[in-house]
PDB file as gemmi writes it, atoms N, CA and C in Angstrom:
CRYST1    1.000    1.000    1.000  90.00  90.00  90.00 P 1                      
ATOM      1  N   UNK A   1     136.652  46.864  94.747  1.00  0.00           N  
ATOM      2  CA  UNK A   1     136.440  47.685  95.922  1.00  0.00           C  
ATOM      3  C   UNK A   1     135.399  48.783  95.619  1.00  0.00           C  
ATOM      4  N   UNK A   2     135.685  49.046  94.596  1.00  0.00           N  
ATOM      5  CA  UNK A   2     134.716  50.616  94.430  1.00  0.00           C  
ATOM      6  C   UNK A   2     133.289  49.730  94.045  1.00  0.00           C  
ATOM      7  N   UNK A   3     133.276  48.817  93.135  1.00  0.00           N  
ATOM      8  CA  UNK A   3     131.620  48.108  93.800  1.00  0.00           C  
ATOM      9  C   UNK A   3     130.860  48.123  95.012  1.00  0.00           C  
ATOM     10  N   UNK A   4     132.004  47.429  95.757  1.00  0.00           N  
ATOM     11  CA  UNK A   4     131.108  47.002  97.302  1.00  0.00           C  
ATOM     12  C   UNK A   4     131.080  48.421  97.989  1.00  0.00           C  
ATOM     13  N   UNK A   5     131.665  49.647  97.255  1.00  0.00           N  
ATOM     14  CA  UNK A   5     131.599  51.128  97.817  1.00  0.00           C  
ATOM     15  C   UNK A   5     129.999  51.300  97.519  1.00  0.00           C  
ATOM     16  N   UNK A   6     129.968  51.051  96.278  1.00  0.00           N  
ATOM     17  CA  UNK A   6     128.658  51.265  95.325  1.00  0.00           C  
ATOM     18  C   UNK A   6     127.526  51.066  96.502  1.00  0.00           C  
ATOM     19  N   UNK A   7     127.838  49.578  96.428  1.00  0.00           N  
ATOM     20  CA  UNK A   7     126.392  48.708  97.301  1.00  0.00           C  
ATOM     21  C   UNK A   7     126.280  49.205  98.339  1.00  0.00           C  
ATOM     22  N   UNK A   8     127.138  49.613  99.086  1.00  0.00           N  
ATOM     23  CA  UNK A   8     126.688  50.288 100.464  1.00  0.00           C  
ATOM     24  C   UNK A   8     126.416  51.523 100.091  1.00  0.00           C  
ATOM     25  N   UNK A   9     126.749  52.318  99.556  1.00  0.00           N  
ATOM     26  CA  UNK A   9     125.685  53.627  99.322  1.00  0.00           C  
ATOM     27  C   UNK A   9     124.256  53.266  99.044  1.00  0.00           C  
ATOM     28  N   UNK A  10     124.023  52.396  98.058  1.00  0.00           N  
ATOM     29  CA  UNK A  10     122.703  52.416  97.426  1.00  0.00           C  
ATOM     30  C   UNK A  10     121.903  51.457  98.329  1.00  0.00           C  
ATOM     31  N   UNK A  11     122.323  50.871  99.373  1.00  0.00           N  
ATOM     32  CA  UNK A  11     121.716  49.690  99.993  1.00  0.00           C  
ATOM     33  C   UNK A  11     121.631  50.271 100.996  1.00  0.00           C  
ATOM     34  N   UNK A  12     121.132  49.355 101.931  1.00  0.00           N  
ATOM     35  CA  UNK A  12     120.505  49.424 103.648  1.00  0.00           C  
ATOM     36  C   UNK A  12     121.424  50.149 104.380  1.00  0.00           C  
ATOM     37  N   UNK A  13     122.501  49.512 104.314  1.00  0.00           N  
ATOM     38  CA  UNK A  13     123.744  49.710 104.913  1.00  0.00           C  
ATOM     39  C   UNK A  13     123.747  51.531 105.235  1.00  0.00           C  
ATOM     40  N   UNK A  14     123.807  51.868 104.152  1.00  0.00           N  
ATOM     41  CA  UNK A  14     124.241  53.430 103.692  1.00  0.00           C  
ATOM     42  C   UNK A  14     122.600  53.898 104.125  1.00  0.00           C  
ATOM     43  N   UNK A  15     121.870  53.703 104.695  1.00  0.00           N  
ATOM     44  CA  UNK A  15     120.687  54.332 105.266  1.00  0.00           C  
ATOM     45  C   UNK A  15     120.754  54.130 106.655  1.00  0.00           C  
ATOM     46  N   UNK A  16     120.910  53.001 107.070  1.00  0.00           N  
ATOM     47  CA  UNK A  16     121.887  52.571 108.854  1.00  0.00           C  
ATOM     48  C   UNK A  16     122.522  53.909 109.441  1.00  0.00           C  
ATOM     49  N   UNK A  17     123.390  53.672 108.642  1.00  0.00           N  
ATOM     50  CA  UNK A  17     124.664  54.854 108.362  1.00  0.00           C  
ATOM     51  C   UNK A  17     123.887  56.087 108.412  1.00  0.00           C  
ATOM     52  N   UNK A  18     123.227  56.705 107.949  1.00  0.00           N  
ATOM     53  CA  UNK A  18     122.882  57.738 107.964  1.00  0.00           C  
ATOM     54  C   UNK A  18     122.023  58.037 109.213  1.00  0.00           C  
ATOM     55  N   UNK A  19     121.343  57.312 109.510  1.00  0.00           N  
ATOM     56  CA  UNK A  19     120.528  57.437 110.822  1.00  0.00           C  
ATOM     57  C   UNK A  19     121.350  57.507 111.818  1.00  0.00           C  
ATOM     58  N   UNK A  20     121.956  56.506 112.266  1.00  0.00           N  
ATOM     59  CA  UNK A  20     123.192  56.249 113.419  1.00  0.00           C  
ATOM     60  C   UNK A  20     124.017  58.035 113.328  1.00  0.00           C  
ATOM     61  N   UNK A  21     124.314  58.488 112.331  1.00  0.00           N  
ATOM     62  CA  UNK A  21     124.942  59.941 111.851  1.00  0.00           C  
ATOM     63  C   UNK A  21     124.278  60.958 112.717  1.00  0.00           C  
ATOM     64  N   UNK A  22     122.897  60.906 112.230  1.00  0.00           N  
ATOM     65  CA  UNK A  22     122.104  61.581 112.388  1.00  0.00           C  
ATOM     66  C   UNK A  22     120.800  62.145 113.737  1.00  0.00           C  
ATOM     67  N   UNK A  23     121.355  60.714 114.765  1.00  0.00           N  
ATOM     68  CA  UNK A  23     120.365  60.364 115.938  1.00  0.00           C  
ATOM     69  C   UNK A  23     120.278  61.498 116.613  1.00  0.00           C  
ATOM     70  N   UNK A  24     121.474  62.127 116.740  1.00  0.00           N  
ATOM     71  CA  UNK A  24     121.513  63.471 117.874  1.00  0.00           C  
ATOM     72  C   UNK A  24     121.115  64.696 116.881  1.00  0.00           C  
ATOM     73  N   UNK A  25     120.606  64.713 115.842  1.00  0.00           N  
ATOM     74  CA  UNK A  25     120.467  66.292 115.124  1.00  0.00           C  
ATOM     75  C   UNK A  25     119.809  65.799 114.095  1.00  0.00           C  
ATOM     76  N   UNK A  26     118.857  66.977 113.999  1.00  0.00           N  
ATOM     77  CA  UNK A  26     117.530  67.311 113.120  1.00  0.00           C  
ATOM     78  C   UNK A  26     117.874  67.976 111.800  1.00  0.00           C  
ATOM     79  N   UNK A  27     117.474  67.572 111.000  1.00  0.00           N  
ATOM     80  CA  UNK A  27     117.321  67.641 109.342  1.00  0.00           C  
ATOM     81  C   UNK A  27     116.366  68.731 108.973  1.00  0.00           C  
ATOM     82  N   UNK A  28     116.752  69.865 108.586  1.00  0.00           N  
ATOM     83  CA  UNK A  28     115.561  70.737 108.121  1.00  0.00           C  
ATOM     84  C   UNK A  28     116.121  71.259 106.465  1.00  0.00           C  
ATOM     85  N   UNK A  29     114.757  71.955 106.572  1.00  0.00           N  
ATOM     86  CA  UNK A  29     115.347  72.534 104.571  1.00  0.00           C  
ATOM     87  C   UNK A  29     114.412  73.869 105.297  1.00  0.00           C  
ATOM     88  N   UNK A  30     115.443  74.607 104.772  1.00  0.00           N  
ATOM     89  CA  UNK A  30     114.869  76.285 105.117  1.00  0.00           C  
ATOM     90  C   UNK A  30     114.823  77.502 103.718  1.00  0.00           C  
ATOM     91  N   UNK A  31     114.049  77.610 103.181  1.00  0.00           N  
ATOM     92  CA  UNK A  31     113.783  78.282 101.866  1.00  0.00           C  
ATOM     93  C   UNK A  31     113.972  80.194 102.093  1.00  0.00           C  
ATOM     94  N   UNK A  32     115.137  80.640 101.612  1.00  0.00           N  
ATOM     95  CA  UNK A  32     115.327  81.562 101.714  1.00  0.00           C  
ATOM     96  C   UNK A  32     114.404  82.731 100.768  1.00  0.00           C  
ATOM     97  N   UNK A  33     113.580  83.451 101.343  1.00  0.00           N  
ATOM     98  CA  UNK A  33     112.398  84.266 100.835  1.00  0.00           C  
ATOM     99  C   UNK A  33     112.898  84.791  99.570  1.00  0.00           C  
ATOM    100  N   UNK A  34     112.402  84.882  99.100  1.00  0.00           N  
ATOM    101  CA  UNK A  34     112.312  85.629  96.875  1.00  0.00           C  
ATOM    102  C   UNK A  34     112.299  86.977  97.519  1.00  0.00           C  
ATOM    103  N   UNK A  35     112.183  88.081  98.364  1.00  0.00           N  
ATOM    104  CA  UNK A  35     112.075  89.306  98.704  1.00  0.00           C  
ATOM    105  C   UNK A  35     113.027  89.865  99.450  1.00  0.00           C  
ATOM    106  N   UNK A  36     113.854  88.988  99.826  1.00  0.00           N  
ATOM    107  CA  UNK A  36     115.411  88.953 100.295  1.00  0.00           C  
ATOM    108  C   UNK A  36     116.163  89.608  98.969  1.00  0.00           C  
ATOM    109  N   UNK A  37     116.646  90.819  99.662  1.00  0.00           N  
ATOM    110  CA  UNK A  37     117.409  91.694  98.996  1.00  0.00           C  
ATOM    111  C   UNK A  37     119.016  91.482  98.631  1.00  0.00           C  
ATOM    112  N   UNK A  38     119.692  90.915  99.934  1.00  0.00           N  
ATOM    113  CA  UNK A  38     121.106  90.799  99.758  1.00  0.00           C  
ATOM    114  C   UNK A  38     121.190  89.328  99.879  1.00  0.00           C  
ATOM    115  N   UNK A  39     122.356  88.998  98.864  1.00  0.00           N  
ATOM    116  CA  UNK A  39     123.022  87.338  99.236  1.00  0.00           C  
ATOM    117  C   UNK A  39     123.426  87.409 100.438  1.00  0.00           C  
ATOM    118  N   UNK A  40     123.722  85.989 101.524  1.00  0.00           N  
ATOM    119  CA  UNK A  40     124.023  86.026 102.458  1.00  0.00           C  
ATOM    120  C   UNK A  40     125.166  84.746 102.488  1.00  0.00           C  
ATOM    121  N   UNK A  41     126.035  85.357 102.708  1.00  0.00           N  
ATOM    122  CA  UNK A  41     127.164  84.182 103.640  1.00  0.00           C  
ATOM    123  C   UNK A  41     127.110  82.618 104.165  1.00  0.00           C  
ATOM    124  N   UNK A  42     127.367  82.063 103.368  1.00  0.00           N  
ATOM    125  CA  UNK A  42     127.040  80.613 104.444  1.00  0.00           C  
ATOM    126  C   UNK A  42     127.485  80.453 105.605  1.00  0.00           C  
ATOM    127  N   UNK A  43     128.260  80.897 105.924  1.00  0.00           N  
ATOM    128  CA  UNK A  43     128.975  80.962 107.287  1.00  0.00           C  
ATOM    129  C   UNK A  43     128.465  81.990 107.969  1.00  0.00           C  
ATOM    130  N   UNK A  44     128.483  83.005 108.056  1.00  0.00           N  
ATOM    131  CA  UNK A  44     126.968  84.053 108.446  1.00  0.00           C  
ATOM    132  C   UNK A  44     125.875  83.318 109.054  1.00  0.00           C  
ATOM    133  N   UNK A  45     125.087  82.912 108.035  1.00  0.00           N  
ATOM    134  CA  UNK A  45     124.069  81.992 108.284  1.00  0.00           C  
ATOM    135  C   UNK A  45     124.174  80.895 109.024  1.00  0.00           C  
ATOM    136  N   UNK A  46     125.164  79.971 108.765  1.00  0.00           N  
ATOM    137  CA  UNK A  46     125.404  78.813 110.388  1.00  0.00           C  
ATOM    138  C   UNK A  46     125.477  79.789 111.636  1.00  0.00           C  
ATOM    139  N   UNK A  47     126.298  80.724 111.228  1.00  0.00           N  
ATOM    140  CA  UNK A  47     126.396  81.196 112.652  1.00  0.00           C  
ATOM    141  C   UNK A  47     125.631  81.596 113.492  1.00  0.00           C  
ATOM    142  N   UNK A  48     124.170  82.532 112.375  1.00  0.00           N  
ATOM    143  CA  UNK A  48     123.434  83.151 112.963  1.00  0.00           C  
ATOM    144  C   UNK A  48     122.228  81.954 113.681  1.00  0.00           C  
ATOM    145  N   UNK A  49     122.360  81.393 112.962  1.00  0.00           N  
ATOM    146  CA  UNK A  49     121.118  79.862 113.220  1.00  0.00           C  
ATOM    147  C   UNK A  49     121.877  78.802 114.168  1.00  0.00           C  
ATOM    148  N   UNK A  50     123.012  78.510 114.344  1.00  0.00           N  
ATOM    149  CA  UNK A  50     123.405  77.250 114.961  1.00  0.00           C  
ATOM    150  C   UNK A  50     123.420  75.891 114.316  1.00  0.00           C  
ATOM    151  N   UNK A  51     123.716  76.167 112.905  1.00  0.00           N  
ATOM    152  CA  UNK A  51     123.161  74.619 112.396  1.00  0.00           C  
ATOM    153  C   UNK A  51     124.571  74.767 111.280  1.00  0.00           C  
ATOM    154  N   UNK A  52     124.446  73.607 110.807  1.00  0.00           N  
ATOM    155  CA  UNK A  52     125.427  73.065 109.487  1.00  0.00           C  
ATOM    156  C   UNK A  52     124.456  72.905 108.182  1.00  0.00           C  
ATOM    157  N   UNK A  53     125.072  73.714 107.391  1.00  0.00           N  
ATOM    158  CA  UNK A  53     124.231  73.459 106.128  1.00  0.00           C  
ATOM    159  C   UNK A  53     124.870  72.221 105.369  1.00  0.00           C  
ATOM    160  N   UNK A  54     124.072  71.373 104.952  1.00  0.00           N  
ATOM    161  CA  UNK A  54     125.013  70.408 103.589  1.00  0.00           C  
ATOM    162  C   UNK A  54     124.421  70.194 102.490  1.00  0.00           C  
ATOM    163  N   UNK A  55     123.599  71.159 102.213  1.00  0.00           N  
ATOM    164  CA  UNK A  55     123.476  71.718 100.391  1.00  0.00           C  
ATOM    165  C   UNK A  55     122.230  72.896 100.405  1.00  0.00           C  
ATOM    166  N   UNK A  56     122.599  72.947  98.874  1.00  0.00           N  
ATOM    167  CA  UNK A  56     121.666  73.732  98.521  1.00  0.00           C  
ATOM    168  C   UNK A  56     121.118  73.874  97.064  1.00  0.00           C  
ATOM    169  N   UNK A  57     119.833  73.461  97.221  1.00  0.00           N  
ATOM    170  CA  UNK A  57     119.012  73.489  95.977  1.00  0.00           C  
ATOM    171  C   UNK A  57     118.633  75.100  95.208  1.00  0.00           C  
ATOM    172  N   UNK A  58     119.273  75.180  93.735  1.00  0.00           N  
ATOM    173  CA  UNK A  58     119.353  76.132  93.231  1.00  0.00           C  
ATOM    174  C   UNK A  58     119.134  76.697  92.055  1.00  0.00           C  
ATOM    175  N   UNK A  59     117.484  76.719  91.604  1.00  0.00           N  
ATOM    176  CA  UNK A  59     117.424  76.490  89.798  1.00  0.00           C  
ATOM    177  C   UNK A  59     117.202  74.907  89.610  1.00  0.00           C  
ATOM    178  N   UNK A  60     116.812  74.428  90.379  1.00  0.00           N  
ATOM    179  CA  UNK A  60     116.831  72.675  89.901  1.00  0.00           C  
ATOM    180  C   UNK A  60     118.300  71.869  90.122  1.00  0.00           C  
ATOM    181  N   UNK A  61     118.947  72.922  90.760  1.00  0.00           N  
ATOM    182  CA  UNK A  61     120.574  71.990  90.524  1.00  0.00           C  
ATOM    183  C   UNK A  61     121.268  72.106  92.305  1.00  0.00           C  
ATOM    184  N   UNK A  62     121.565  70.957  92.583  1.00  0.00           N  
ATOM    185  CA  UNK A  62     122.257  70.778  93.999  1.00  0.00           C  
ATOM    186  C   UNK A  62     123.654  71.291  93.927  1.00  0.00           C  
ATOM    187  N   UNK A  63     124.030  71.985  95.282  1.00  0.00           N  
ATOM    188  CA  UNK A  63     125.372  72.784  95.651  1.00  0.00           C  
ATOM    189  C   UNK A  63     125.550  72.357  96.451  1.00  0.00           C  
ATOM    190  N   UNK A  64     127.011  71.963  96.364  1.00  0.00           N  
ATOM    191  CA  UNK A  64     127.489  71.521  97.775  1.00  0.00           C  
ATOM    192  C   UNK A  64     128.221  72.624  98.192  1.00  0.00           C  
ATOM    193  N   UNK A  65     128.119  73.163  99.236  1.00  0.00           N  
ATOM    194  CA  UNK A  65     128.236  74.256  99.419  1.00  0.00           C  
ATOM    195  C   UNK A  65     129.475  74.572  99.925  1.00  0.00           C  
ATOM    196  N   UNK A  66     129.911  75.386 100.033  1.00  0.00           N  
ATOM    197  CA  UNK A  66     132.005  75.691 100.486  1.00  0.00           C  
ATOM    198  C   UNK A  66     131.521  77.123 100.989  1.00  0.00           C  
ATOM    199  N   UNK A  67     132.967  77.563 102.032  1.00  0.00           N  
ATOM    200  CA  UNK A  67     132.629  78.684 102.904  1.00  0.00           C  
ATOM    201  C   UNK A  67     132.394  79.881 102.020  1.00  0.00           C  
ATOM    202  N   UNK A  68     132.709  79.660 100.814  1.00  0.00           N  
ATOM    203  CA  UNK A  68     132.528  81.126 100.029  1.00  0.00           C  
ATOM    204  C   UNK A  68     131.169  80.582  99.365  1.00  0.00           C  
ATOM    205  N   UNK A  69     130.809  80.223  99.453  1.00  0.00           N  
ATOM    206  CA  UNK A  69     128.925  79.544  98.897  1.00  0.00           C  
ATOM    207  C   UNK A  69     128.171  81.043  99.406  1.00  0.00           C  
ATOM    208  N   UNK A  70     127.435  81.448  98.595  1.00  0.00           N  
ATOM    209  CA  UNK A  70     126.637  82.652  98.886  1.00  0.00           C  
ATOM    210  C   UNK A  70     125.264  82.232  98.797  1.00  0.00           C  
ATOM    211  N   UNK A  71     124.123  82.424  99.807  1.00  0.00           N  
ATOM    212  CA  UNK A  71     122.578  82.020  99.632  1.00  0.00           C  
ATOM    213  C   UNK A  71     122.232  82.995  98.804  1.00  0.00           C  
ATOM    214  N   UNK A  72     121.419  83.031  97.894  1.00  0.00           N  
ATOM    215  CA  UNK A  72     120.474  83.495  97.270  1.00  0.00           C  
ATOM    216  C   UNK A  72     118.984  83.891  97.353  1.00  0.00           C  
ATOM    217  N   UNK A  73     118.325  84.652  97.065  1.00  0.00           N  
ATOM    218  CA  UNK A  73     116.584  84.213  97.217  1.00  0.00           C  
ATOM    219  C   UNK A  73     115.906  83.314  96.707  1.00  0.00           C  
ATOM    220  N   UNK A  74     115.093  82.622  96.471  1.00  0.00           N  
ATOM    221  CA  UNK A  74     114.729  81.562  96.391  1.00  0.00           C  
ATOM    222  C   UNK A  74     115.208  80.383  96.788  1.00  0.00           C  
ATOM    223  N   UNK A  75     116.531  80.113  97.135  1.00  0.00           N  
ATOM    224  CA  UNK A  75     117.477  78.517  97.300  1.00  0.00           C  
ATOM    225  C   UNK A  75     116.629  78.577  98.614  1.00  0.00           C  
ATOM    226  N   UNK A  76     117.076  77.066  98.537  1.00  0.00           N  
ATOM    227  CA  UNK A  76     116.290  76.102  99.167  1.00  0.00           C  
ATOM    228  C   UNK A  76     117.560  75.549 100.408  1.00  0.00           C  
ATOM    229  N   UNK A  77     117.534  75.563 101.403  1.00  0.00           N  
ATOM    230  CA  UNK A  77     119.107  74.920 101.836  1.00  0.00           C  
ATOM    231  C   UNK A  77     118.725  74.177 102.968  1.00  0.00           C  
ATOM    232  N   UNK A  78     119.587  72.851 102.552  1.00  0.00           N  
ATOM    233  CA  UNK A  78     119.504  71.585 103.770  1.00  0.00           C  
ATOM    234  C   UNK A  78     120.344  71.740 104.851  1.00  0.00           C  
ATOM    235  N   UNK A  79     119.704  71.598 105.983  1.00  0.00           N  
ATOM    236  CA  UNK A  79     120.483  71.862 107.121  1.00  0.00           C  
ATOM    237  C   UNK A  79     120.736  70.885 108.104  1.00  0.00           C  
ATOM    238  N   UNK A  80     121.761  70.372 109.120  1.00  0.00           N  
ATOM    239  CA  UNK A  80     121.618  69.771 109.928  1.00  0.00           C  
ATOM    240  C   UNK A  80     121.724  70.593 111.605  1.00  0.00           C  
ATOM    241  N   UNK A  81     120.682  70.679 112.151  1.00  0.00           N  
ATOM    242  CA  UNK A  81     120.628  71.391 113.631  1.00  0.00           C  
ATOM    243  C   UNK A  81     120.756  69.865 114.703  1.00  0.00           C  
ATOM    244  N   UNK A  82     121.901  70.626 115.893  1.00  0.00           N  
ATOM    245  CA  UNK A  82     121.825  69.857 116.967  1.00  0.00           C  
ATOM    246  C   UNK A  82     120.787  69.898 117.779  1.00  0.00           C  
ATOM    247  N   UNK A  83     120.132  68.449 118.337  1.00  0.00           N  
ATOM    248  CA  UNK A  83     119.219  68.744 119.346  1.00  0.00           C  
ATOM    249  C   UNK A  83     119.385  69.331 120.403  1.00  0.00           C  
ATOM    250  N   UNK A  84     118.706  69.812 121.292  1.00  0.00           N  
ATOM    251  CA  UNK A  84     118.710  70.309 122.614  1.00  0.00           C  
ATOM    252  C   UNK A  84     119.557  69.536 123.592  1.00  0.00           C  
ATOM    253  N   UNK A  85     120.611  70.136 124.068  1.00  0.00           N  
ATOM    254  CA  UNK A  85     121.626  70.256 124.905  1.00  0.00           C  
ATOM    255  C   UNK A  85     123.132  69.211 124.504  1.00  0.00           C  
ATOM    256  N   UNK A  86     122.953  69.063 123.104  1.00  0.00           N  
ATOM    257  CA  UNK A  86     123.678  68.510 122.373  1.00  0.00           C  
ATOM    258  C   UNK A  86     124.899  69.657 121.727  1.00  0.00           C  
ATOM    259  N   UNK A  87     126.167  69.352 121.651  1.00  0.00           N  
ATOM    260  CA  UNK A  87     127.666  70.112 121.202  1.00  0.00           C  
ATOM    261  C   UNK A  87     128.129  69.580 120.174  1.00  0.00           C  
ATOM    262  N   UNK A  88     127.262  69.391 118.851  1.00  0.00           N  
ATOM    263  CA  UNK A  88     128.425  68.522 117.675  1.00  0.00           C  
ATOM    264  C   UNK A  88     128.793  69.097 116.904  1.00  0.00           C  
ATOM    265  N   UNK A  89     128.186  70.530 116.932  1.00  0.00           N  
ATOM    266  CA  UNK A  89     129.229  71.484 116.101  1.00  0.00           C  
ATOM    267  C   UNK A  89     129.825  72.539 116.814  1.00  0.00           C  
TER     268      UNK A  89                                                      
END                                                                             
């Protein structure tokens, strides 16, 4: 079982999947400025933007991020935003 888990991640399948996921909401990466003084809240930050974060690049190393996840300056963070007149979060 955990094979044919395998193959569909690494195969077509698991890219299908991700699109079909993804049809109603836009994918961005938003780089939090190096001159940014205070850490900020991940939850803060969805709130203030409207979007779902689902990581964050940090020093070369990916975070999956949890409500106590704090942004930093420099991180890099992947976001998913709903399109226009769309409710999925």
């Amino acid at each position: 079982m955990a094979y044919n888990i395998d193959a569909r991640i690494r195969g077509n399948t698991f890219l299908k999947f991700l699109e079909e996921m993804t049809k109603d909401a836009e994918f961005k990466m938003i780089r939090i400025h190096s001159d940014s003084s205070n850490e900020q809240n991940i939850m803060d930050f969805e709130r203030k933007r409207h979007l779902h974060v689902v990581g964050v690049m940090r020093s070369g190393a990916f975070i999956v991020p949890t409500p106590e996840t704090s942004l930093k300056p420099n991180d890099t963070v992947a976001c998913l935003n709903k399109k226009k007149g769309l409710h999925l979060f």
